[in-house]
BAKE-53127 format. One record per residue (C-alpha): x, y, z; residue in three letters. Coordinates in steps of 0.5 Angstrom, whole numbers, plus 2048, in hexadecimal, padded with zeros to 3 digits. Example, Ala and Ser with C-alpha at 12.3 -4.5 7.8 and 13.67 -1.06 7.14 Angstrom:
<sites>
8197F7810ala81B7FE80Eser
</sites>
This chain:
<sites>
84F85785Dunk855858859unk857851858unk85084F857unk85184C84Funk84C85084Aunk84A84A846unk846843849unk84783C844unk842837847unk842830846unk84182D83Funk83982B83Dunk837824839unk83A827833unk84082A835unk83F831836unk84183683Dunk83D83C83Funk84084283Funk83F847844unk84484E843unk842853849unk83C84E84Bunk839850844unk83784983Funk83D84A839unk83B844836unk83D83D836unk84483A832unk847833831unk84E834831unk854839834unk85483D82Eunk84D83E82Dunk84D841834unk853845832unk84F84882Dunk84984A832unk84F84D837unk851851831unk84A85482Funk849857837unk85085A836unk85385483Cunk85984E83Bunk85A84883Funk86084C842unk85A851846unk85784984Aunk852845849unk84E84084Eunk84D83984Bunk84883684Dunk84682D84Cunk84E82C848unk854831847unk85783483Funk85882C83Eunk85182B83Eunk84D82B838unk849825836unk845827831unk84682382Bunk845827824unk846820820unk84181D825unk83C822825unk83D82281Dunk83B81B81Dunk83581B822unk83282281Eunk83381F818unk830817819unk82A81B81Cunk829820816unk82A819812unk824816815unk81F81B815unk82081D80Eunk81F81580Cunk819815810unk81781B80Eunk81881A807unk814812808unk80E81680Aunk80E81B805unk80E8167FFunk809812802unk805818805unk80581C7FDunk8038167F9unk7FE8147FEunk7FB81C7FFunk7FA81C7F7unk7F88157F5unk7F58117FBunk7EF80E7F9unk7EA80F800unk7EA816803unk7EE81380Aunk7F3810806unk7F4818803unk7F381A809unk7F881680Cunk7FD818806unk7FD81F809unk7FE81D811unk80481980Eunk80781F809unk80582480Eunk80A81F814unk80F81E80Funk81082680Dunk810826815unk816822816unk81A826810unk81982C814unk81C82981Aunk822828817unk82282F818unk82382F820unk82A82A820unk82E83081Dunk82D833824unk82C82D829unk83282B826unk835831825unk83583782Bunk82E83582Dunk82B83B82Eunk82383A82Eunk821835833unk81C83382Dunk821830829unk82282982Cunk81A82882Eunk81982A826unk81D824824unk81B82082Aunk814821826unk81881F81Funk81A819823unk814816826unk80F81881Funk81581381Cunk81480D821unk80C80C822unk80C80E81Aunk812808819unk80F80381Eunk80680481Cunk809802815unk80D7FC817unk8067FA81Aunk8047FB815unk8087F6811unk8067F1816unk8007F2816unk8007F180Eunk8057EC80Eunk8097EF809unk8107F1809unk8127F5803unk8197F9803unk8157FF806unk8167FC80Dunk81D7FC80Dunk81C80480Dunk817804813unk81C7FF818unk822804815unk81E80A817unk81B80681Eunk823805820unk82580C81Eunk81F80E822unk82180B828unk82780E828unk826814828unk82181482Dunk826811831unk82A817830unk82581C830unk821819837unk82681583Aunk82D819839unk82A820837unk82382083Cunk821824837unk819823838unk81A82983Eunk81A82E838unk81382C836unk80E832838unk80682E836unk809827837unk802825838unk7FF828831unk80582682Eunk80581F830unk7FC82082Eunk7FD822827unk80381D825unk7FE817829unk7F8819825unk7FB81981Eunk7FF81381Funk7F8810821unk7F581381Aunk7FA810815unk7FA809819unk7F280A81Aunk7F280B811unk7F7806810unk7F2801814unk7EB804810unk7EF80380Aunk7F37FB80Cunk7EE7F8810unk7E77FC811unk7E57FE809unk7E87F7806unk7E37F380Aunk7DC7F780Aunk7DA7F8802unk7DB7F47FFunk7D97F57F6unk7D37F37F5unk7D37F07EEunk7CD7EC7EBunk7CE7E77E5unk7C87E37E0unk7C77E07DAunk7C17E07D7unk7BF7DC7D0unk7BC7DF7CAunk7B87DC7C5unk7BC7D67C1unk7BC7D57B9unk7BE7CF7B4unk7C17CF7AEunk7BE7CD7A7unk7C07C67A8unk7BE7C67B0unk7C57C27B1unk7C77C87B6unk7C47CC7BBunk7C77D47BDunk7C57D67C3unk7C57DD7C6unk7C67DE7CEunk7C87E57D0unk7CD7E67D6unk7CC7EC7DBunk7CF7EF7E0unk7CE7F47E5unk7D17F87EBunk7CB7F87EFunk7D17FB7F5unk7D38027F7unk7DB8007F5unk7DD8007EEunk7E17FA7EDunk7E67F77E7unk7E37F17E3unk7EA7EE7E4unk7E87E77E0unk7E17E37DEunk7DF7DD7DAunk7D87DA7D8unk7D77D37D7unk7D17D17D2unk7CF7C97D4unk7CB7C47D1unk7C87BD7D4unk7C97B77D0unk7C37B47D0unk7C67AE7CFunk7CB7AE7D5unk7C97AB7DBunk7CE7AF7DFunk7CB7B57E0unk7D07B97DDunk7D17BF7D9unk7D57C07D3unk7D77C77D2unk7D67C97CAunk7D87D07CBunk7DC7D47D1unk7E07DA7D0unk7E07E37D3unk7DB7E67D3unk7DE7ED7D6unk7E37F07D2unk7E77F47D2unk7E97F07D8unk7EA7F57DEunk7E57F97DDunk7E27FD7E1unk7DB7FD7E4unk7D88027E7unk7D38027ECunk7CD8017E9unk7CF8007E3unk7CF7FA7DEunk7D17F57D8unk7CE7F07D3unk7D07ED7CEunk7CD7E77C9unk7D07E17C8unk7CD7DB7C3unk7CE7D47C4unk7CF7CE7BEunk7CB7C87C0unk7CD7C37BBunk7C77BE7BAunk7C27C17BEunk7BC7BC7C0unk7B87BB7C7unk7BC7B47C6unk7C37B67C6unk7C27BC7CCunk7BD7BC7D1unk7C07C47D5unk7C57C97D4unk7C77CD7D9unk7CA7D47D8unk7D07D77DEunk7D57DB7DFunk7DB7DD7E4unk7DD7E47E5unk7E47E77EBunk7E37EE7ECunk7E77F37F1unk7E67F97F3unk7E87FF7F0unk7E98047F6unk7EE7FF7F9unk7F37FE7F4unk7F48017EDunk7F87FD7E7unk7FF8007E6unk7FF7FC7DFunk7FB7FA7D8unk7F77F57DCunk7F37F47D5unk7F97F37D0unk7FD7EE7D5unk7F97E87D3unk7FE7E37D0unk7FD7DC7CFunk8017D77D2unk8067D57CCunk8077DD7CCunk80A7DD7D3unk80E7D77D2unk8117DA7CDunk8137E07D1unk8147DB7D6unk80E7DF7DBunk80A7DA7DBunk80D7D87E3unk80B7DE7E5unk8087DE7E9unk8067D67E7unk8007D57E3unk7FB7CE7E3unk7FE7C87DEunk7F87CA7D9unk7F87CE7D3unk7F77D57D6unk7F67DD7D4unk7F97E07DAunk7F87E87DCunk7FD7EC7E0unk7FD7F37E4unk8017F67E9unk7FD7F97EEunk7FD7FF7F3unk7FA8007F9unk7F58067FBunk7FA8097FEunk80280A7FEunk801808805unk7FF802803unk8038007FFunk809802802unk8077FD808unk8057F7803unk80A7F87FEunk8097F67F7unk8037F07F5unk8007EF7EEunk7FA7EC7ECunk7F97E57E7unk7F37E37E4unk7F47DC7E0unk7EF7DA7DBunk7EF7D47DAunk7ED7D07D4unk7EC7C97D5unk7E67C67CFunk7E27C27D5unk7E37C77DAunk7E67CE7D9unk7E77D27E0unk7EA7D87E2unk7F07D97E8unk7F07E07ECunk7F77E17F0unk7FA7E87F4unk8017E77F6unk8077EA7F6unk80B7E97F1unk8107E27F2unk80C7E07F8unk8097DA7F5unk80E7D47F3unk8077D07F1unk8007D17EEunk7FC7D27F4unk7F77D87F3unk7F57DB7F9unk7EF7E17F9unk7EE7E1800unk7F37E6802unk7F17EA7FDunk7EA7EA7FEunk7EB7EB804unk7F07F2802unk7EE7F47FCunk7E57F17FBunk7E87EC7F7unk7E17E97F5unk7DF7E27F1unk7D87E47EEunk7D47DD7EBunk7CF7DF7E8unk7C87DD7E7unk7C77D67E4unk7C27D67DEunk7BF7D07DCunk7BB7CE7D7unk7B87C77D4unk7BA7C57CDunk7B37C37CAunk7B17CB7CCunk7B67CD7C8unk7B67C87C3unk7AD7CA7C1unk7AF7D27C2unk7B57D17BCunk7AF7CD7B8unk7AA7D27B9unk7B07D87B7unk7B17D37AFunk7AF7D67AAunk7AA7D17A6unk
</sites>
C-alpha cells in the first residue's frame, strides 16, 4: 500500500485535458505538466511522491492552446455575425413592418439573434475546463438557429430570383455552420448533454415554420389575392361657344375611386380627349387634348376615397359637318401601399428627357425614343426581411408625350438590370399589386353637344 502512487492522470479528452484524481478524489483536469505540478502543490504533494498515468506518460499533452484559441475564437465570430444579421432585421421589422405577421416575425427574428449572442457565452467554458455539461449543447443550439436561418433564407432568394450582396452572408453563414456542427456533432458528440431534446427540437421547428410561413404570406400568398380595386370615369359637362361661335369649350370631369380595401399610390395617369372627323373615312380619332389628370403624382388613395377633377377642351370650328363624336378616356397604374413604401420624392423627380440627357440619366434605366416626362423612386419592401431577400428595385413611370398618341410606360426593376427599353409589370403585379386601371369610356355625338352649346348663347 505503500507504494501505491496518490495521484491518478488519465488519459487526454478531445480537447486535451487529464483528469486528476489524488487519493481517489477529483482534483481537476490540467493540460501541461506544469498545470499538474500546481494541483500537486495545493494538496501539499510532488512529482517525487508517485504518480500513476493513465492513456500517455508526462510527455503527453495534446492540448493545443493556439488551436483551441482558434476554434473558440472562429465559433464566437459566427454566432455574433449571426446574431448581429438578425438583430438588425429583426429590430427594424418588429418597428416598422407594414402587416402584423411581418412585425411579428420581427420580433421571433430579434428574439433568435439576441439568443445567439448569448451562446457566445458558453464557448468560454466548452473550450476552456469545460465545466457545464450545458455548454456544448448550448452552442450546438447557436450552430443549428444559424443553418436552418442561413439556408430558409437562401431559399428564399431562390424562390425570389434575386441575388443581392446579402446571399453571400447567408452561404458565409451556412459554411460556418457546418463546420461547427462537425465539430460539436461529430468530434465533440456534444447532443448527449441535451436534457429535453424533443422540447428543444419542438420549439426551434415551430418558429422556424412561423418566420418561413410569414415570409411566404407576405412573398407569395397576399400579393395574389386583393388586388386594388380602383374605378376611373370621365363624364361631359355642358359645352359652351364663343361670341364669334368659331370655338367650342368643352367641360369633362375625370373621377377616380379606390372602391378596395388597400390604399394604393397613383404612380402615374393620363387623359386622352378625342374627336372623330367627320370627314375621315377611316374611323379614326384625332386627340385634341391629353394630359394628367391626378397630380401630385403618387398620391395616395385611401379605401373609399376619391379624386376629381375638370378639365376644358378647345374644339376649333365646331359643327356637325367637321365632327361627328367625341370620346373622353383615361389610364391610371396604381401599386399597393401596404406592399412597399417610396424611399424618395416621387412627386418631384419628374424631369423631361432634355433634363436627363443633360445629367446623362436618361439611360437609366433607358427610356422610349419619344419626348417623355419620367418619375423615379426607390421602393422599400414591407419588411426589412424582404428587402434583404429582394434587394434594392425601384419603380419608373414614363409619360410619354406624342401629339397623336400620348401614353404612359410602368416599369419595377433593379437598378441597372435592364440594358433596353422593355417595361415589364407582370412581376410587379404579381409582387407588389402593380394594377393598370382603364377607366370607363365616355362618348357623346357632336350634334348633341353642339345644340346643348347653342341652347346655352347668349341671344
Amino acid at each position: 500500500m505503500e507504494n501505491t502512487p496518490a495521484t491518478d492522470v488519465g488519459p487526454p479528452d478531445d480537447i486535451g485535458l487529464r483528469k486528476v484524481l489524488i487519493h481517489g478524489k477529483p482534483a481537476g483536469k490540467v493540460r501541461s505538466l506544469n498545470e499538474l505540478c500546481k494541483v500537486l502543490r495545493r494538496a501539499g504533494l510532488t512529482l517525487e511522491d508517485g504518480v500513476q498515468w493513465h492513456g500517455g506518460n508526462s510527455t503527453v499533452w495534446p492540448g493545443r492552446s493556439s488551436l483551441r484559441i482558434a476554434a473558440g475564437t472562429l465559433m464566437a465570430v459566427g454566432l455574433l455575425g449571426t446574431a448581429c444579421v438578425l438583430i438588425m432585421i429583426g429590430a427594424k421589422d418588429a418597428a416598422d413592418a407594414l402587416t402584423f405577421a411581418g412585425r411579428m416575425a420581427g420580433c421571433i427574428l430579434l428574439a433568435t439573434g439576441f439568443l445567439e449572442a448569448l451562446c457566445v457565452v458558453a464557448i468560454l467554458d466548452y473550450w476552456g475546463r469545460r465545466k457545464s455539461a450545458q455548454s456544448g449543447p448550448v452552442l450546438l443550439l447557436g450552430a443549428s438557429i444559424a443553418l436552418v436561418a442561413s439556408l430558409g433564407l437562401l431559399l428564399m432568394h431562390v424562390l425570389n430570383g434575386a441575388y443581392p450582396w446579402y446571399a453571400l452572408i447567408w452561404m458565409a453563414i451556412a459554411l460556418w455552420s457546418f463546420w461547427a456542427l462537425w465539430i460539436l456533432v461529430v468530434r465533440g458528440r456534444v447532443w448527449k448533454g441535451f436534457r429535453n431534446p424533443r422540447r428543444i427540437a419542438v420549439g426551434a421547428t415551430v418558429s422556424t415554420l412561423i418566420v418561413l410561413t410569414n415570409l411566404v404570406y407576405g412573398s407569395v400568398y397576399v400579393p395574389s389575392v386583393a388586388h386594388p380595386l380602383v374605378e376611373s370615369t370621365a363624364e361631359f359637362g355642358t359645352p359652351s361657344l364663343d361670341k364669334g361661335g368659331g370655338k367650342m369649350y368643352l367641360r369633362v370631369r375625370l373621377h377616380i375611386k379606390n372602391a378596395g380595401q388597400v390604399p394604393v399610390y397613383v404612380l402615374g395617369s393620363i387623359f386622352w380627349i378625342k374627336v372623330r372627323l367627320a370627314q375621315d373615312p377611316g374611323d379614326k380619332y384625332q386627340v385634341i387634348k391629353p394630359g394628367e389628370f391626378i397630380e401630385p403624382p403618387g398620391r395616395t388613395l385611401n379605401p373609399a376615397e376619391q379624386y376629381s377633377v375638370d378639365v376644358v377642351a378647345e374644339i376649333n370650328h365646331p359643327g356637325p359637318l367637321n365632327h361627328e363624336t367625341v370620346r373622353a378616356e383615361t389610364e391610371t397604374y396604381v401599386i399597393r401601399k401596404d406592399r412597399l413604401v417610396m424611399t424618395t420624392d416621387y412627386e418631384g423627380s419628374g424631369k423631361w428627357r432634355s433634363e436627363l440627357k443633360d445629367t446623362g440619366k436618361d439611360t437609366d434605366p433607358p427610356g422610349p425614343d419619344d419626348d417623355y416626362k419620367r418619375y423615379q423612386s426607390g421602393i422599400s419592401q414591407s419588411s426589412e426581411l424582404l428587402n434583404v431577400i429582394r434587394g434594392r428595385e425601384r419603380v419608373t413611370v414614363w409619360w410619354v408625350y406624342r401629339k397623336s398618341d400620348p401614353h404612359l410606360y410602368v416599369d419595377v426593376s433593379r437598378p441597372g438590370e435592364k440594358k433596353t427599353f422593355a417595361p415589364d409589370v407582370r412581376p410587379a403585379a404579381d409582387r407588389y399589386g402593380l394594377a393598370f386601371v382603364r377607366g370607363s369610356v365616355a362618348e357623346t355625338p357632336f350634334a348633341e353637344l353642339m345644340k346643348k352649346a347653342q341652347t346655352q348663347r347668349p341671344r
